[in-house]
C-alpha positions in Angstrom: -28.6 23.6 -8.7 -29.7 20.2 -6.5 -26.3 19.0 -5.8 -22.6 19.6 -6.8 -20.2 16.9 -6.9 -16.1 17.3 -7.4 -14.9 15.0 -10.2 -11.2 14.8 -11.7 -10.6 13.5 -15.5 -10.7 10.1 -15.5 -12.8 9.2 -12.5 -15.9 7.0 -12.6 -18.9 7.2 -9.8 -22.3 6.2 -9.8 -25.0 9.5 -8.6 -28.1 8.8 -7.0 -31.4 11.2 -7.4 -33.6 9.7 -4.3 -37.1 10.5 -5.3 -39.0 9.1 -2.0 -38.6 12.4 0.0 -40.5 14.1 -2.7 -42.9 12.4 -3.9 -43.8 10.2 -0.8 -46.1 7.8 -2.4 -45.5 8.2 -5.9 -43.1 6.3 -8.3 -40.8 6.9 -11.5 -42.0 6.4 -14.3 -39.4 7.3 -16.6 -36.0 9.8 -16.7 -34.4 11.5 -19.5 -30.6 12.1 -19.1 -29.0 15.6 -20.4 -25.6 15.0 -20.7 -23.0 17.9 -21.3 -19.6 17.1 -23.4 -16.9 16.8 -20.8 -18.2 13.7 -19.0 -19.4 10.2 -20.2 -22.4 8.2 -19.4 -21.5 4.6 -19.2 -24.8 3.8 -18.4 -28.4 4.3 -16.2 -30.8 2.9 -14.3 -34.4 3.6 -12.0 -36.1 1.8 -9.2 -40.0 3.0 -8.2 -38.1 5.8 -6.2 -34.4 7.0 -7.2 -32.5 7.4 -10.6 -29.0 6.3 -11.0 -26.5 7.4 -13.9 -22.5 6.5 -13.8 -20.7 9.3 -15.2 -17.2 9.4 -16.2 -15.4 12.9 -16.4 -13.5 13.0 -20.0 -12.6 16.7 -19.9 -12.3 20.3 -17.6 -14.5 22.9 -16.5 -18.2 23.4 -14.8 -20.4 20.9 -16.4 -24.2 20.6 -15.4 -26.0 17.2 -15.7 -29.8 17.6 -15.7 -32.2 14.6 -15.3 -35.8 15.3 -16.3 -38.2 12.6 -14.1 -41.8 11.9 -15.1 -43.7 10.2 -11.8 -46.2 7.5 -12.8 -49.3 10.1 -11.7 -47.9 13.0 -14.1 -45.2 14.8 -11.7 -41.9 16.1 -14.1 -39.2 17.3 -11.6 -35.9 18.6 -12.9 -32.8 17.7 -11.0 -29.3 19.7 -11.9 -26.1 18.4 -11.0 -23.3 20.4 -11.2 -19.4 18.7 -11.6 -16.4 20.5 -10.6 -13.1 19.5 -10.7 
């Protein structure tokens, strides 16, 4: 697990995966969201250096969040994020 974050039902927050430390140098190319029921994506973005998702949390429990990032030179790093209430 990367990072754990506490949500209640209802809230809304934006969550930022900062790239820049890891691959100094290197960019995103692209990042694939895994999204467990229990919270809601309302939507996504990426700069050269850190994903951003804003999740909504719709229902109880430990949920895990998992973002799958390619770097332009061929780098896949996969961040967990773990939501509890």
């Amino acid at each position: 697990m990367d990072k754990i974050y506490q949500l209640q039902i209802g809230e809304k927050y934006d969550y930022n995966i900062d790239m820049s430390v890891r691959w100094p140098g290197d960019t995103i190319a692209t990042v694939v969201w895994t999204i467990p029921t229990g919270l809601t994506k309302s939507g996504e973005s990426n700069t050269t250096t850190t994903a951003t998702v804003w999740l909504e949390r719709t229902g109880s429990g430990m949920l895990t969040v998992s973002a799958k990032i390619t770097s332009a030179s061929g780098r896949v790093e996969v961040v967990e994020l773990l939501f509890i209430e």
